[in-house]
C-alpha positions as CSV (number, residue, x, y, z in Angstrom):
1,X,-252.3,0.3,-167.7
2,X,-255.1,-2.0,-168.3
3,X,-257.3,-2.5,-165.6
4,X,-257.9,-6.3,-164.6
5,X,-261.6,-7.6,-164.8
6,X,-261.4,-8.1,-160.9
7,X,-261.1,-4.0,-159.9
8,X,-263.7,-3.2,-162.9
9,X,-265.9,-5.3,-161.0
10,X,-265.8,-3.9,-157.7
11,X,-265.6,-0.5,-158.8
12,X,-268.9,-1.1,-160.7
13,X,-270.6,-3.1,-157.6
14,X,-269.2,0.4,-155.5
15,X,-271.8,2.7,-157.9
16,X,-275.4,2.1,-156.5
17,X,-276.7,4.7,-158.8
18,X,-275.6,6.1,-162.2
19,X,-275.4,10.1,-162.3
20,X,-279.2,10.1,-164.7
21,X,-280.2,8.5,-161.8
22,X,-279.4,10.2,-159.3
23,X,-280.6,13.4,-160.9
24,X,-284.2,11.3,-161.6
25,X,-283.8,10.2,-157.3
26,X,-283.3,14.3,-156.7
27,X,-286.3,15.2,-158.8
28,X,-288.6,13.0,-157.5
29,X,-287.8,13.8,-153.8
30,X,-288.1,17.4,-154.9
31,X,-291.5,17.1,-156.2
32,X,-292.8,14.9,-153.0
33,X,-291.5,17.2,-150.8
34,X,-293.3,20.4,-153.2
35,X,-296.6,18.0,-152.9
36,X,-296.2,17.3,-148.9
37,X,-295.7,21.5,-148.7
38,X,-298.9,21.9,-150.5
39,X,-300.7,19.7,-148.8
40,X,-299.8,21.1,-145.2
41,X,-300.5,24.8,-146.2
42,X,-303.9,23.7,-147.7
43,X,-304.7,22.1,-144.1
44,X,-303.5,25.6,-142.3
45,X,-305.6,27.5,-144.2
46,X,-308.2,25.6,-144.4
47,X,-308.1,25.7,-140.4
48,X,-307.6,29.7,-140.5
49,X,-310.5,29.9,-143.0
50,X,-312.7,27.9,-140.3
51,X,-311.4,29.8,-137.2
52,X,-312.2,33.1,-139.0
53,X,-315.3,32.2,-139.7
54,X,-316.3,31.7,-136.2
55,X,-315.0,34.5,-134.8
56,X,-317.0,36.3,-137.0
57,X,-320.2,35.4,-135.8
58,X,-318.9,34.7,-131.9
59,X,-322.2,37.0,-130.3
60,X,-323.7,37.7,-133.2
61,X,-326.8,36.1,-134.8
62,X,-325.4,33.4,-137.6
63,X,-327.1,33.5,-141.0
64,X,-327.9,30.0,-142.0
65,X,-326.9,30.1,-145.0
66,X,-323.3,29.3,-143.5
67,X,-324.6,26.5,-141.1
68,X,-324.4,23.0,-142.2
69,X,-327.1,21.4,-140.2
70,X,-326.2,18.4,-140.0
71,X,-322.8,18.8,-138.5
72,X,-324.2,21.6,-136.9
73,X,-321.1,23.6,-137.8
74,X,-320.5,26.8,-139.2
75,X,-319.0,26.9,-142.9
76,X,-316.5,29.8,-144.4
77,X,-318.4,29.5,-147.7
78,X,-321.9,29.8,-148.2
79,X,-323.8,25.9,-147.6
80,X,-326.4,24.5,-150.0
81,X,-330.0,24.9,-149.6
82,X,-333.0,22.3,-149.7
83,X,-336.2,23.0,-149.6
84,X,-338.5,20.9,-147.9
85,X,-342.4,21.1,-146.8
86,X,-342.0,25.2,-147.6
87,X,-339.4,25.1,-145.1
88,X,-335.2,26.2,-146.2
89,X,-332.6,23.9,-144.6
90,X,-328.6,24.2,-145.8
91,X,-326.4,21.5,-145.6
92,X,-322.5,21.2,-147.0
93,X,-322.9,18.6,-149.1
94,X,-325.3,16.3,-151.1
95,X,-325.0,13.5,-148.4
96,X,-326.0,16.2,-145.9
97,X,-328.6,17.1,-148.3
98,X,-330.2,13.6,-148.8
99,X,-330.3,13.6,-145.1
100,X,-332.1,16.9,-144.2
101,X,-334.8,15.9,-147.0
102,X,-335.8,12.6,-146.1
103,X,-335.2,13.6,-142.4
104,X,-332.7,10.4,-141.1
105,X,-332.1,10.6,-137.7
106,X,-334.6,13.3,-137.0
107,X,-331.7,16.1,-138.3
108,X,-334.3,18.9,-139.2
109,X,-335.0,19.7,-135.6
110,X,-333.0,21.1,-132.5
111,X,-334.1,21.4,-128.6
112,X,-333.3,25.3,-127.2
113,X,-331.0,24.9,-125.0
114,X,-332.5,27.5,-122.4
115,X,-335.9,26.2,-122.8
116,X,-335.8,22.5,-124.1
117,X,-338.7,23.3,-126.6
118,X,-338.4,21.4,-129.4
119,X,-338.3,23.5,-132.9
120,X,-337.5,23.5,-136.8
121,X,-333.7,24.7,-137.7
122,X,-334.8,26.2,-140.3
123,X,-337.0,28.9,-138.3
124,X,-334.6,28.8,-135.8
125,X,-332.1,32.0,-134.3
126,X,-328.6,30.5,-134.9
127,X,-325.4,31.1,-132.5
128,X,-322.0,30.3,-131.8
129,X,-322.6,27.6,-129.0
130,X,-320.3,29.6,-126.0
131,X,-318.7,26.3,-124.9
132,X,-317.3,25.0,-128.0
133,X,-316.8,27.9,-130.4
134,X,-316.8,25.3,-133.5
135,X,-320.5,24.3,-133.4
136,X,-323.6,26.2,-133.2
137,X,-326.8,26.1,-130.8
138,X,-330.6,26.7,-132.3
139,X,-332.6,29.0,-130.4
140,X,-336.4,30.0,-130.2
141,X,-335.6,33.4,-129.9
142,X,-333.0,36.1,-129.1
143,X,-334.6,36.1,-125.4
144,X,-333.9,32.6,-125.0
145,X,-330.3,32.9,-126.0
146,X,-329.7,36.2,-123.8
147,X,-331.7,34.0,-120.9
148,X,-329.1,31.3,-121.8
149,X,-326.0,33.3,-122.0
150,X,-327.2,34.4,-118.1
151,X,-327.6,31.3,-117.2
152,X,-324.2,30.5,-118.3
153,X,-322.3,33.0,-116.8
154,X,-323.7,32.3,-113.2
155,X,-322.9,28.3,-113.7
């Protein structure tokens, strides 16, 4: 039995794919969804690498060697240094560099937040700011942050 052109037709316009295809379709898809994976467990980590890193320093003096100041944030890794006018200021990256060096936006000081005295971050004492555990607060002095935490907890 011969099959007429007609049915060879339609049986061929039925087949979207051919089977190398398919297999090609299947391996892509694999390997976006591997890629997607990756990405989102890069992002999770990256977040518990951040949260860990605060709650390591949550009432404790922060080094700032882990503080970018610019952001103001403090980093799981070890920031960069700069040294300017014999003074040490970290930043996270060479944008955050160029701008502690020349000083743009007047980034190289902080007001106390008990006091309002204006002063250098790089002589500053550095702490987890109480209200929003992801950024940290510049203080004069480790009076001036105990005064502040008082002054807090009766607000």
């Amino acid at each position: 039995m011969k099959r007429s052109p007609k049915s060879y037709k339609k049986k061929q316009a039925n087949k979207l794919w051919s089977k190398k295809e398919k297999h090609y379709l299947i391996y892509a898809g694999t390997i976006c969804f591997i890629i997607i994976l990756l990405g989102y467990y890069s992002s999770i980590n990256r977040s518990i690498k951040y949260e860990n890193a605060y709650k390591a320093y949550e009432n404790k003096e922060v080094p700032d060697s882990v503080v970018c100041m610019i952001s103001n944030l403090v980093k799981p890794i070890a920031t960069n240094p700069i040294m300017v006018q014999d003074d040490v200021y970290w930043g996270c990256c060479d944008r955050c560099l160029n701008r502690l060096g020349q000083n743009i936006g007047n980034v190289r000081f902080a007001s106390d937040p008990h006091t309002g005295k204006k002063l250098k971050k790089s002589d500053a004492i550095i702490h987890i700011n109480p209200t929003n555990k992801r950024t940290v607060l510049y203080f004069e002095s480790n009076e001036s942050y105990n005064n502040f935490l008082k002054q807090q907890k009766n607000s």
